[in-house]
Steps between C-alpha positions, in 0.01 A plus 500: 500500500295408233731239377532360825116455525495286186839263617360450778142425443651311201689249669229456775316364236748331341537265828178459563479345143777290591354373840130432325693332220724289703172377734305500150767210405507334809149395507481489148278779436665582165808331288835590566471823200220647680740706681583713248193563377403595898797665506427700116155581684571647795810734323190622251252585739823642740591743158092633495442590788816667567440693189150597613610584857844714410440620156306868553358498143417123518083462405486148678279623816322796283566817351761740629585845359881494383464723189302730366380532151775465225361727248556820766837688550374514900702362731390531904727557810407300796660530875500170689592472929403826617414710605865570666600885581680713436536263186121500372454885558805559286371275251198703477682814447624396231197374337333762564752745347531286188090504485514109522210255633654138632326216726604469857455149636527521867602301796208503823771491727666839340192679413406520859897605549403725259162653498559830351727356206175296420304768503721717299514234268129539390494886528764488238313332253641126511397197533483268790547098441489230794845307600425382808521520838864393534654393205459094597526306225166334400577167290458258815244745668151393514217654388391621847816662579490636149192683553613609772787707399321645217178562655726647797697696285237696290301594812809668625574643207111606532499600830805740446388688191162413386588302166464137521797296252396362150837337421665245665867373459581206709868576624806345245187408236455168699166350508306191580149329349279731684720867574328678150178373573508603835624859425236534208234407794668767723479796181808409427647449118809313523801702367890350456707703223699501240843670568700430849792671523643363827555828669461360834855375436573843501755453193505889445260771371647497147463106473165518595412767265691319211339202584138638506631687143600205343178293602228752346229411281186572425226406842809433712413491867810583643576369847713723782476507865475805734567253785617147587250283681403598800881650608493829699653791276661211256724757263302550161669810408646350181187473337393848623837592319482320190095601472567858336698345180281236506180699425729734251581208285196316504311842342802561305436143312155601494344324717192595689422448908154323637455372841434084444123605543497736193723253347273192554213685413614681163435838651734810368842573645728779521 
């Protein structure tokens, strides 16, 4: 989809250069190489800010949390989409089992599916990040709508369990000029990550284990989803699956788990 986005805003431009060249010409606003240049121009500015919108990690429009500190063997699980039952609960047995802290960031629409997986969320010891209300894609949002589906989704989140959201992830890692600033004004510190596995391709628990395996390194935020958007009961069990041997080999390489809070902040992990 991604690519898509770019060929498409891409050529827009492109023939919009074309038509202000042409009419550039025709009243001779500029000699007949000034279309290139206009042309050269528009591709340039095109390439920016369709870095700074689709690239997660990008630091065009401000800081964004993608790693954590190098010098650490800590790596942090985080849970994007849900929550989404059974899926989530089962994801949280096996945390807790394995005596592992990850970062939720939930939907509005399924925490209030899902009250009681919110709450056991937080009663569990994790950590709850913002995602939205729906999942809507934010690049050609504006800042009031923006607001809105923060703002909505942390008093949800709020009203549900008592703990208000300090992270934010926009949904896909796309962003505009004023999504981190507005999410840092809401108590929000915008988070993207460092590892995506593509597990909501559902290739099979042991790709997405190998995959998250052959990705580590030191501060990795790794990215996996315990839903899909906003779909009713979307199938996540291959992460739930694959989430066992993933925590096994992570410690086994020595690695140590923080929630992207502890992470951020430096605190100890376990």
């Amino acid at each position: 989809m991604i690519y898509r986005v770019i060929a498409l805003v891409t050529l827009a431009h492109v023939g919009a250069a074309l038509v202000v060249s042409r009419l550039a010409r025709a009243f001779s606003l500029v000699p007949m190489c000034g279309a290139g240049r206009w042309i050269a121009a528009f591709l340039v500015v095109d390439a920016v800010v369709l870095y700074a919108m689709l690239e997660r990690r990008a630091p065009v429009f401000g800081r964004v949390w993608w790693q954590g500190p190098a010098h650490r063997a800590v790596v942090s699980l985080t849970f994007d989409d849900g929550p989404n039952e059974p899926y989530t609960s089962r994801v949280l047995d096996v945390l807790g089992h394995a005596d592992v802290k990850a970062t939720f960031f939930l939907l509005g629409t399924n925490a209030e599916r899902y009250p009681e997986a919110v709450r056991r969320i937080v009663a569990d010891g994790h950590e709850l990040g913002n995602h939205t209300v729906d999942h809507a894609v934010l690049p050609l949002r504006g800042p009031r709508h923006t607001r809105s589906t923060i703002r909505s989704t942390s008093d949800i989140i709020e009203r549900i369990c008592g703990v208000r959201p300090r992270l934010f992830r926009a949904p896909h890692g796309w962003r505009n000029p004023w999504v981190d600033s507005i999410a840092r004004l809401e108590g929000c510190e915008p988070v993207a990550w460092t590892l995506g596995v593509y597990d909501t391709d559902r290739p099979g628990a042991n790709v997405i284990r190998q995959r998250v395996v052959d990705g580590l390194a030191n501060g990795c935020i790794i990215l996996l989803h315990d839903g899909r958007g906003s779909e009713l009961h979307a199938d996540t069990s291959q992460v739930v699956d694959a989430l066992p041997g993933i925590i096994d080999e992570v410690r086994r390489r020595g690695y140590l788990f923080a929630t992207v809070g502890q992470l951020i902040a430096g605190e100890p992990a376990r």
